[in-house]
N, C-alpha and C positions, 0 to 999 in steps of 0.2 A: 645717607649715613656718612657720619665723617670717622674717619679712620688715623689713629694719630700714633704714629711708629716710634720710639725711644727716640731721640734724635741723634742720639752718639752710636747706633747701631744702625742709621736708615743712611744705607747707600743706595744708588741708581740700580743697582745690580738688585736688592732684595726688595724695592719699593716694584720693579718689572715682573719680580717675581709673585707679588703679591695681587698683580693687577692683571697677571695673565694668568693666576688659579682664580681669581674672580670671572675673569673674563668666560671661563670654562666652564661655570654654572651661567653663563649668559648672566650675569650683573657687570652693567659700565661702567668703568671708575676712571678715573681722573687726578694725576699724584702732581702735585704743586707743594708751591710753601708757602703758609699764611703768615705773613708777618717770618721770625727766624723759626718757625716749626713745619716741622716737614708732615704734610698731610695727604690722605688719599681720599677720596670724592667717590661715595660707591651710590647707583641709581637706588638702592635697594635697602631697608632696615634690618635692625638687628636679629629678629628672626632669622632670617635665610642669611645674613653673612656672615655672624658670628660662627654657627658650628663650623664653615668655611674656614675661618681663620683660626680653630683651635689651634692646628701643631704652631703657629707662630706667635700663644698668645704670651709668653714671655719678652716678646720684642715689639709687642701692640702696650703703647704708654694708655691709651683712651680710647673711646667711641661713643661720638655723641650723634644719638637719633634728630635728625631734623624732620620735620614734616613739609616746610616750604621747598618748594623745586630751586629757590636761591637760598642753598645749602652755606653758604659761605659769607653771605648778607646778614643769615639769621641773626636776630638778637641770642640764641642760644648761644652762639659762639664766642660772643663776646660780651655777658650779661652787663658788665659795668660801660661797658660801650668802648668806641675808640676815640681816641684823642687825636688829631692833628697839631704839631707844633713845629712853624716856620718862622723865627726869626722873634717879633715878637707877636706873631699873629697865630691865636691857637682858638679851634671850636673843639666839641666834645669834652664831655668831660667837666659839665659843670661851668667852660669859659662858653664866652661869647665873642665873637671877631666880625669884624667887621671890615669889607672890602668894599671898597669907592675909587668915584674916579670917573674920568669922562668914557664915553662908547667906544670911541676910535682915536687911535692917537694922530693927533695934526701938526704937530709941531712939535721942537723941542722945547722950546717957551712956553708951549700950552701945559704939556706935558709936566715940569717942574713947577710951574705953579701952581699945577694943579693937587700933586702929589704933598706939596709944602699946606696948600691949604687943608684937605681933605685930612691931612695924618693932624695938623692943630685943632680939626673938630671930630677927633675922636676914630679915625681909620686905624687898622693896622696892616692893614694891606692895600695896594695901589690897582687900579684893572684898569686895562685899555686894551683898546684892541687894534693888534699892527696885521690881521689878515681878518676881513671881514665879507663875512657871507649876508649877500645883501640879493632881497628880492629884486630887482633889475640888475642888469649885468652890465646899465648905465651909470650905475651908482657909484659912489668912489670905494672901494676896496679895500683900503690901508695900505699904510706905509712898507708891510713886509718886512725885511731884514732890516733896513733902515728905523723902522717903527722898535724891532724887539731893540739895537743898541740905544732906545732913547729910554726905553723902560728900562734898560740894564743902568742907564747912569742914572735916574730915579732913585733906582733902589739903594745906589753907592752913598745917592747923596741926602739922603732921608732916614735909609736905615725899613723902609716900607717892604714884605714880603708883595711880591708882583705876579698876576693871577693874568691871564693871558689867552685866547681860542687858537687853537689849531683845529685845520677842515682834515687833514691829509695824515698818512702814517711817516710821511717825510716832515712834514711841518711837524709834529709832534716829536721829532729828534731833534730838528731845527729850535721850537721854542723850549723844552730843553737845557738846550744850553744858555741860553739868557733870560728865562723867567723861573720863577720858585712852585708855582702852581699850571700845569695846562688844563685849560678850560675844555670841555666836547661840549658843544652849542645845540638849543633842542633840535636842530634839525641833523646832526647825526647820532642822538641819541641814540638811533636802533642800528648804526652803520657799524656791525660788528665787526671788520676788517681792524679797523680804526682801534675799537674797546679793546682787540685783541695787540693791536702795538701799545695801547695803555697799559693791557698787562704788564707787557714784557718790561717796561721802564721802570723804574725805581725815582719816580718821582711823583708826586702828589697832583689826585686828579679831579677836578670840579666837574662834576660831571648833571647837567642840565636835564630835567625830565620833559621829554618831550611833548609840545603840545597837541598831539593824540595818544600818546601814551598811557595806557592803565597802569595804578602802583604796580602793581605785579608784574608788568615789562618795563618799568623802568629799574625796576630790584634787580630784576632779569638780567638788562645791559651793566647795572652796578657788577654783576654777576659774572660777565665774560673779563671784566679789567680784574676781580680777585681772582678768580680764574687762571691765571698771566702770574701770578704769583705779587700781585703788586697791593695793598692792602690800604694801602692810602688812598683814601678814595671820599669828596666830599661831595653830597647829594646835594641839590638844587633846585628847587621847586619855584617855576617860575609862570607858574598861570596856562591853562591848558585852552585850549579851542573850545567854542561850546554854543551855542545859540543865541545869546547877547551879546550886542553889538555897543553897549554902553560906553565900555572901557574894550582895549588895547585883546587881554585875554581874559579869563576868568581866572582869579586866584584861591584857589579851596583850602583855605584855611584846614579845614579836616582833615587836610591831608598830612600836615605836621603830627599834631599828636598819633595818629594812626603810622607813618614813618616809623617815630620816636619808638611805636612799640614791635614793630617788626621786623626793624635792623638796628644793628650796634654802630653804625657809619653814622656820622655829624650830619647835617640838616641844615643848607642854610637858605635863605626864599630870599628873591629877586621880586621885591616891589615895582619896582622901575619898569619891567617888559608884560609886566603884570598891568598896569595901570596904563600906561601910553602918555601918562598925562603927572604932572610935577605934582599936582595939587593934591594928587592923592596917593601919594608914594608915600607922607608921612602916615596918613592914617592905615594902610596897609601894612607897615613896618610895624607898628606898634600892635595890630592885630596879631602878627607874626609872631613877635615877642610873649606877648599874652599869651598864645598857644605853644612856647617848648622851642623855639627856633633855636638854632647853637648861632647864629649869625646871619648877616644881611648881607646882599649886594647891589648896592645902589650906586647910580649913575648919579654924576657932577660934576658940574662942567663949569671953568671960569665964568665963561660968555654962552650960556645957554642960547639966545636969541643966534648968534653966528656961528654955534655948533655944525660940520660936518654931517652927522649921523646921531640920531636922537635930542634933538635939544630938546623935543618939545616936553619928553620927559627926564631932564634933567634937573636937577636939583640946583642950586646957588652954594657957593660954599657959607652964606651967612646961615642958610635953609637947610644944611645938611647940620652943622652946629648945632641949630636949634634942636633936631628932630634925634640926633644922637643924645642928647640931655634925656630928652624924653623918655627914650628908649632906655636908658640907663634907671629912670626913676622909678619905671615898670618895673623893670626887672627885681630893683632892689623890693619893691612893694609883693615880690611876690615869693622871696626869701624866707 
């Protein structure tokens, strides 16, 4: 149950007071802010915790029953859903945004050209990754601090919202300050340390569903960064583990429209780590679309063949052009 206190009358003082008469019937609660409204998080429905809070229901604004255990994900809470809007890159809500851009940042020249291409076929946001979590520990890494000032002069010089992975609760103050979006990558998905310094930030967070992850724990980890009081939060469905070995992951389309109706958080599916392979990033993309997606994140890369880190599914910036039309023509077809 969500518990929503007047906002001009919920001090720290009467929010502790609220959660430690709850606490006393043994119901757990949990006082953050959703967005600018000050909210308390109770284990327990309106049965058992209203007569609870009678003497204070003059200073109780709402209380909305949930049934999912990610109380704050629920679509209940936000029927019309949330909007993200950075710069000129906005999902929820109706928009569509689209983030591109090579795997890893290599260069500053790769870097700018890349971002100069990708935003002419249709980006509004740039990715690259300047700290990369790589299956061998032989593999190149990223540029790190060097990497995030080349994304920062990107952004200066294009005008592109810049979407970025931090592994660490240090790195995610570090990227921060030089990117517009941090990325959590599938594989700290569940790394709740990490979800819980997303909370605390006040800055917009892509947050990847892990490739063993069930919807329901990855709502879960959505669940510790609102949690944190931090409410920008953009889901990312990027193909899970599975018994075929065809492609890269398996991408469960299903899993959009079924998101779409169980949280009020934007939606965007990564073709790209989904497929493994270039040639089928556009037809995944357009299946994406077809099914409710608020946005895509596709990799592409100048020089895919002498790519660093993913070439082999990157896209062309002539190839990303094309396949953003398409995407466009879906959509409108389905207006």
């Amino acid at each position: 149950m969500l518990i929503y206190p007047a906002a001009d009358k919920c001090t720290d003082k009467f929010a502790a007071e609220i959660t430690a008469l709850l606490a006393r019937s043994d119901i757990r609660c949990h006082y953050t802010r959703f967005g600018e409204r000050p909210v308390i998080v109770a284990d327990d429905k309106s049965a058992a915790v209203l007569p609870i809070l009678q003497p204070y229901r003059e200073t109780i604004e709402e209380t909305v029953d949930v049934d999912e255990p990610y109380q704050l994900a629920s679509k209940r809470v936000r029927p019309n859903g949330t909007v993200i809007h950075i710069r000129d890159f906005i999902v929820g809500g109706g928009h569509f945004g689209i983030i591109a851009g090579p795997c890893t940042i290599e260069t500053e020249s790769q870097v700018l050209t890349a971002a100069e291409l990708v935003k002419k076929g249709g980006a509004t946001a740039l990715r690259g990754g300047a700290f990369k979590p790589r299956t061998s520990p032989y593999a190149f890494q990223g540029l790190k601090l060097a990497g995030l000032k080349i994304l920062q002069k990107a952004a200066k010089e294009t005008g592109l919202a810049t979407v970025t992975e931090a592994m660490s609760s240090e790195e995610v103050k570090l990227v921060a300050e030089y990117a517009d979006v941090v990325q959590i990558g599938t594989r700290n998905a569940q790394n709740y340390r990490l979800l819980e310094t997303c909370g605390e930030m006040r800055i917009p967070i892509l947050l990847k569903r892990g490739y063993s992850c069930s919807l329901d724990e990855f709502l879960m980890s959505a669940e510790y960064i609102l949690a944190g009081g931090n409410d920008q939060v953009i889901l990312c469905e990027r193909g899970i583990r599975t018994f075929e070995n065809y492609i890269r992951y398996t991408l469960p389309i299903a899993a959009v429209p079924m998101l779409k109706t169980a949280t009020h958080l934007p939606l965007v599916v990564d073709p790209s780590h989904a497929a493994g392979r270039a040639d089928l990033v556009p037809s995944l993309s357009f299946a994406a679309v077809a099914a409710g997606s608020d946005g895509l994140l596709v990799e592409v890369h100048p020089d895919p063949k002498h790519a660093l880190c993913d070439g082999r599914q990157s896209l062309t910036p002539e190839e990303f052009a094309v396949m953003t039309e398409k995407c466009r023509k879906i959509r409108t077809a389905l207006q």
